[in-house]
C-alpha positions in Angstrom: 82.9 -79.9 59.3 82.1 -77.9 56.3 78.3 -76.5 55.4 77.8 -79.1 53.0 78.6 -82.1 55.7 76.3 -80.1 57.9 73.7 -79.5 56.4 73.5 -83.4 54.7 73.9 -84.2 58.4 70.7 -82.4 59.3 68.7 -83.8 55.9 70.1 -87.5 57.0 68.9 -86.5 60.4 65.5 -85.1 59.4 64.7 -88.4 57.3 65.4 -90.3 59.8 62.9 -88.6 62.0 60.2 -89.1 59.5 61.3 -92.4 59.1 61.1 -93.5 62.6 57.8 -91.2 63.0 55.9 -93.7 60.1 57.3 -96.7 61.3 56.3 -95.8 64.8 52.6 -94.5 64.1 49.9 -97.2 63.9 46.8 -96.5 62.3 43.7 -96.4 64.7 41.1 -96.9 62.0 40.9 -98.2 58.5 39.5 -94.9 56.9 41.8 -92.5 56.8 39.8 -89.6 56.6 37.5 -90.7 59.8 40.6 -90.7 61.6 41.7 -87.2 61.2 38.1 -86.2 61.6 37.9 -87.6 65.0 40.9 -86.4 65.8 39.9 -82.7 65.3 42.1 -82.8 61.9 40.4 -81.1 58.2 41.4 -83.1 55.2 43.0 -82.4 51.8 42.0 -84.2 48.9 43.3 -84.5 45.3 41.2 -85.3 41.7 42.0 -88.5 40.0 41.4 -88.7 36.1 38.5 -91.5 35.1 39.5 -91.6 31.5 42.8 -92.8 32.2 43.9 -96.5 33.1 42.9 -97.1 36.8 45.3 -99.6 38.1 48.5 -97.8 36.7 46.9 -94.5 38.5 45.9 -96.1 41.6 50.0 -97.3 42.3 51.1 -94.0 41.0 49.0 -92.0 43.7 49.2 -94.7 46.6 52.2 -92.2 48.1 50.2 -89.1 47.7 51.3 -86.4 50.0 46.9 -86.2 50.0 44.8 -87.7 52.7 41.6 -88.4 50.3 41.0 -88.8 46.3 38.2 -88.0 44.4 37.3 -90.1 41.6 34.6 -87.8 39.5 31.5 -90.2 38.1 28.6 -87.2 38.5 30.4 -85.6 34.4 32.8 -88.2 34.2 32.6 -92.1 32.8 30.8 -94.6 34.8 33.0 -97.1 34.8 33.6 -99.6 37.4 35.6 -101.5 36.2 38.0 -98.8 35.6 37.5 -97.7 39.3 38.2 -101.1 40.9 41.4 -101.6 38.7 42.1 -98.3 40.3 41.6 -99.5 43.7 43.4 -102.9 43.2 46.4 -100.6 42.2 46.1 -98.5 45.4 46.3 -101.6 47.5 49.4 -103.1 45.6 51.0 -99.6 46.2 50.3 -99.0 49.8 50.3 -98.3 52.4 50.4 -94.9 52.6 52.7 -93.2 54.8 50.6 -92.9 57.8 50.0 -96.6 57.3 46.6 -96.6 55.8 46.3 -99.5 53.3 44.7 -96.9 51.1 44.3 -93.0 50.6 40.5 -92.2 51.4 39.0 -92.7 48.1 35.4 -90.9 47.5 33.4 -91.2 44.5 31.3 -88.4 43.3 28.0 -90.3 42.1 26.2 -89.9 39.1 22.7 -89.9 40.8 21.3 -87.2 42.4 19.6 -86.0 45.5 16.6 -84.1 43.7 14.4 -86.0 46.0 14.0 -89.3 47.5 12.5 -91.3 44.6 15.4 -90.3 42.4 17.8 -91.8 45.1 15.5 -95.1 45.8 15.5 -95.6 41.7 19.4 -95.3 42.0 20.1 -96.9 44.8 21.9 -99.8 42.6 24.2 -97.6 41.8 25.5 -96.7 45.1 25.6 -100.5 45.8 27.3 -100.8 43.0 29.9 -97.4 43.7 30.4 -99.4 47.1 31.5 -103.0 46.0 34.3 -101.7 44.0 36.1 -101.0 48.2 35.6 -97.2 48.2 35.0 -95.6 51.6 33.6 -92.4 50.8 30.7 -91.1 48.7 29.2 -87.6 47.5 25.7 -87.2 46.4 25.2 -84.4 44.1 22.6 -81.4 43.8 21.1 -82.5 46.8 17.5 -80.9 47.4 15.3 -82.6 49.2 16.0 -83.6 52.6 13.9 -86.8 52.2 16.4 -87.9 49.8 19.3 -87.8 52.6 17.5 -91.3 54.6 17.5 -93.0 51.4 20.7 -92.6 50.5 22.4 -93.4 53.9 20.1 -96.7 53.6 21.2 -97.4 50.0 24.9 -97.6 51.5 24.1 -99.4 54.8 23.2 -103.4 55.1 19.7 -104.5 56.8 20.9 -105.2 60.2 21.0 -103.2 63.6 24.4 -102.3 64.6 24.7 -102.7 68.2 24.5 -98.6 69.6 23.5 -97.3 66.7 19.2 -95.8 66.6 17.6 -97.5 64.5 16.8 -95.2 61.3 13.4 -94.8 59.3 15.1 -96.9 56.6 16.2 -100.6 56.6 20.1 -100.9 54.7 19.5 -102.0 51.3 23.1 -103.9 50.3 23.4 -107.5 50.0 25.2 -110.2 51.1 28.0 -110.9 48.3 28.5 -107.1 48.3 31.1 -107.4 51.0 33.4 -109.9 48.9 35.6 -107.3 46.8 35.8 -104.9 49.2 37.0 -106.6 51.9 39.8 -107.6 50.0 40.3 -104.7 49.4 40.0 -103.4 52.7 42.5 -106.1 53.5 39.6 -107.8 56.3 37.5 -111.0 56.6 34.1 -110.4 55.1 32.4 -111.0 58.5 34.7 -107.8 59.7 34.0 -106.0 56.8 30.0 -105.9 57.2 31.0 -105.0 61.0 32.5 -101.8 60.0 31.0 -100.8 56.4 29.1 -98.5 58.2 28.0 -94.9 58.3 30.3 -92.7 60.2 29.1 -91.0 62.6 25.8 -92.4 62.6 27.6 -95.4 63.5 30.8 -94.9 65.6 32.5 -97.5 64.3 31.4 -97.1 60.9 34.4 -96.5 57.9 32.1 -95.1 55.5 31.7 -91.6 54.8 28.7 -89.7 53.0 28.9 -86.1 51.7 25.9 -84.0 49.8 26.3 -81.3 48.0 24.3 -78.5 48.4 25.0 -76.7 45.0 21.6 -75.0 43.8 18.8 -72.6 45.1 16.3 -75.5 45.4 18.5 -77.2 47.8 20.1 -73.9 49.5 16.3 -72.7 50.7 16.0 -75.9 53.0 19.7 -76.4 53.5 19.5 -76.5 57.3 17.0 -79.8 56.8 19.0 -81.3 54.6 22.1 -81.2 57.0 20.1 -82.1 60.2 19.8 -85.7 58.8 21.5 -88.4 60.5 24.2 -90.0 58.4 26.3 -87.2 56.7 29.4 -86.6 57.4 30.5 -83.6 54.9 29.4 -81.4 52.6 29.6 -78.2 50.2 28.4 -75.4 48.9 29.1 -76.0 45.3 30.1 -72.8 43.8 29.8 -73.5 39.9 26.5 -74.8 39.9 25.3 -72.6 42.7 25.8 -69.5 40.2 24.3 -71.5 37.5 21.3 -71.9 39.7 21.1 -68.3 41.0 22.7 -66.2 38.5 22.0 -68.0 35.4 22.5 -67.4 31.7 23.7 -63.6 32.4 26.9 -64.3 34.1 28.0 -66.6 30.9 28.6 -63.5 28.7 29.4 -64.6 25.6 33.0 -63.6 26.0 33.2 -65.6 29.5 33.6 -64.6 32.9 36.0 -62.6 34.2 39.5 -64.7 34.8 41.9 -63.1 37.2 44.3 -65.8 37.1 45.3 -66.2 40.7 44.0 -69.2 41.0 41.4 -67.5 43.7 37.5 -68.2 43.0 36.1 -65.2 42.5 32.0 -65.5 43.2 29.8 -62.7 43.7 28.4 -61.8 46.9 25.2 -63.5 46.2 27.0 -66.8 45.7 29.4 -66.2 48.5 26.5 -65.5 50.8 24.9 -69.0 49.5 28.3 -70.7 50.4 28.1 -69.1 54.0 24.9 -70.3 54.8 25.5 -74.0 54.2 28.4 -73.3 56.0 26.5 -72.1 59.2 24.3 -75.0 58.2 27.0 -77.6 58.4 29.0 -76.8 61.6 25.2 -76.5 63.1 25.0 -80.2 62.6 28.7 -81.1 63.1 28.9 -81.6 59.3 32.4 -81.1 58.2 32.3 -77.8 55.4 34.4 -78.5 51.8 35.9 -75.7 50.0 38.3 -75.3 47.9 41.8 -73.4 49.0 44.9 -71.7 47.8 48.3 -71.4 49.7 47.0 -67.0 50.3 43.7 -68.4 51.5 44.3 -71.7 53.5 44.4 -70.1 57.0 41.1 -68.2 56.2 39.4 -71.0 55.3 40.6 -73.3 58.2 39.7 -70.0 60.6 36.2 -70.3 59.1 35.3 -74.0 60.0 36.2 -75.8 57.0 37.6 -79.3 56.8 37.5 -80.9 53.6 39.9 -79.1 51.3 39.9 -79.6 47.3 43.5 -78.6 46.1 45.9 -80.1 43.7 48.9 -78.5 45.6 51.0 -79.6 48.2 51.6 -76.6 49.3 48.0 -76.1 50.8 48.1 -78.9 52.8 51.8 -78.1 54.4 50.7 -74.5 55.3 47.2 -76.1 56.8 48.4 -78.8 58.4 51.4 -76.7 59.8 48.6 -74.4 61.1 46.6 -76.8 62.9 49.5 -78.6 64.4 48.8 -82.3 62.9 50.7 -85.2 64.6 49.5 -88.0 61.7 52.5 -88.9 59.2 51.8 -87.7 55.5 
């Protein structure tokens, strides 16, 4: 046997083992994303693009070597429409490798958690956000702790869940909500209002809520914020946090520095900010987001987190290598 019959041998061989590896593995929940979570696992996400045609990018990325998606609505266009095409299109090219009908898809919202009024006047929206079949949502410049109940209730119906305490908030979706996305989900509507729930308030919940903790109004009572029940991740966003902190006299007129490394290069001020919603988060067993590099990866992973933004492959081989992930991708 020559080298090029050998090593074709071992590439037949090695697709074969993936092979049999997805066809043997059998999803244990319907969101992705909780799954890895329970299972000790951080998670890689990828951007989508809102201003181009949903359904074609929804079958294009329903292989993505990514676990989650995030489909931008806080700067981007608010259009559902455009988002449910982009679901459907998900569906009709799934499953994913692991077997998930769909990647994770989270949807960063347009309202914001400057306190809880803003959130109850909004509250339509995430109603809205939710009966397009996403399973995950982010609320954005979140500030007030009171603004955390209202949002879990804007995504929950009005009904105890067996097991799960009663919160101060009754669930605010209606029935005819659940008749979309449980298509989507691939369930019976009676199944799907059993298990669009809150994860972890609810163990068997399949929805996930983040907050972003990205200004120095929400930074000075982080650790309230995070000690709410129903969130499940969050971040320290970096961009707006120097907005907030360091304002007008880091946009020089000739911009900031740009090293090109693809690193994120904050100043110890905003670093520090990032670090204390950090400590925050795996205080209350809220999962930490932060963006990573293939140099910075392990560091990152070391430090607690487990929602990682990248748009490269590589990142996610090199972490999940390192934390010795069983799941198919």
């Amino acid at each position: 046997m020559d080298k090029r019959q050998f090593l074709g041998g071992l590439a037949a061989a090695g697709a074969a083992t993936a092979a049999s590896a997805q066809e043997t593995y059998t999803p244990k929940r319907h969101n992705k994303v909780v799954e890895l979570f329970e299972a000790g696992q951080p998670i890689y996400y990828v951007g989508a693009d809102p201003r181009k045609p949903g359904y074609e990018q929804g079958k294009a990325l329903a292989g993505t070597w990514a676990d989650a998606i995030n489909w931008e609505m806080e700067h981007g266009t608010f259009d559902l429409a455009n988002l449910r095409a982009f679901m459907q299109g998900l569906v009709d090219g799934g499953p994913t490798r692991s077997g998930h009908r769909f990647p994770t898809v989270i949807v960063s919202l347009p309202v914001l958690g400057y306190d809880a009024m803003m959130v109850y006047a909004n509250a339509w929206v995430i109603q809205q956000v939710l009966s397009t079949g996403v399973n995950a949502i982010t609320l954005c410049h979140t500030r007030d702790p009171q603004a955390v109940p209202v949002y879990v209730a804007a995504a929950r119906y009005p009904f105890d869940y067996p097991g799960v305490p009663r919160q101060e908030m009754e669930g605010m979706r209606g029935s005819g909500s659940q008749i979309l996305p449980a298509k989507m989900w691939g369930v019976t509507q009676n199944m799907y209002v059993n298990i669009a729930d809150v994860w972890p308030l609810n163990p068997r919940g399949e929805i996930i809520l983040g907050a972003k903790i990205e200004d120095r109004h929400g930074l000075a009572v982080c650790e309230d914020i995070l000690k709410q029940p129903g969130l499940a991740f969050t971040e320290g966003g970096g961009g707006d946090m120097q907005m907030s902190v360091e304002g007008l006299s880091f946009y020089s007129y000739t911009g900031p520095p740009k090293p090109g490394d693809g690193e994120q290069h904050f100043s110890p001020e905003i670093q520090a900010a990032q670090t204390r919603v950090l400590e925050a988060a795996k205080a209350n067993k809220v999962r930490f987001l932060h963006a990573a590099t293939p140099k910075n990866i392990r560091y990152w992973l070391d430090r607690g987190a487990m929602v990682i933004e990248t748009g490269n492959p590589e990142v996610a081989r090199i972490g999940r290598e390192y934390t010795k992930r069983t799941m198919p991708v």
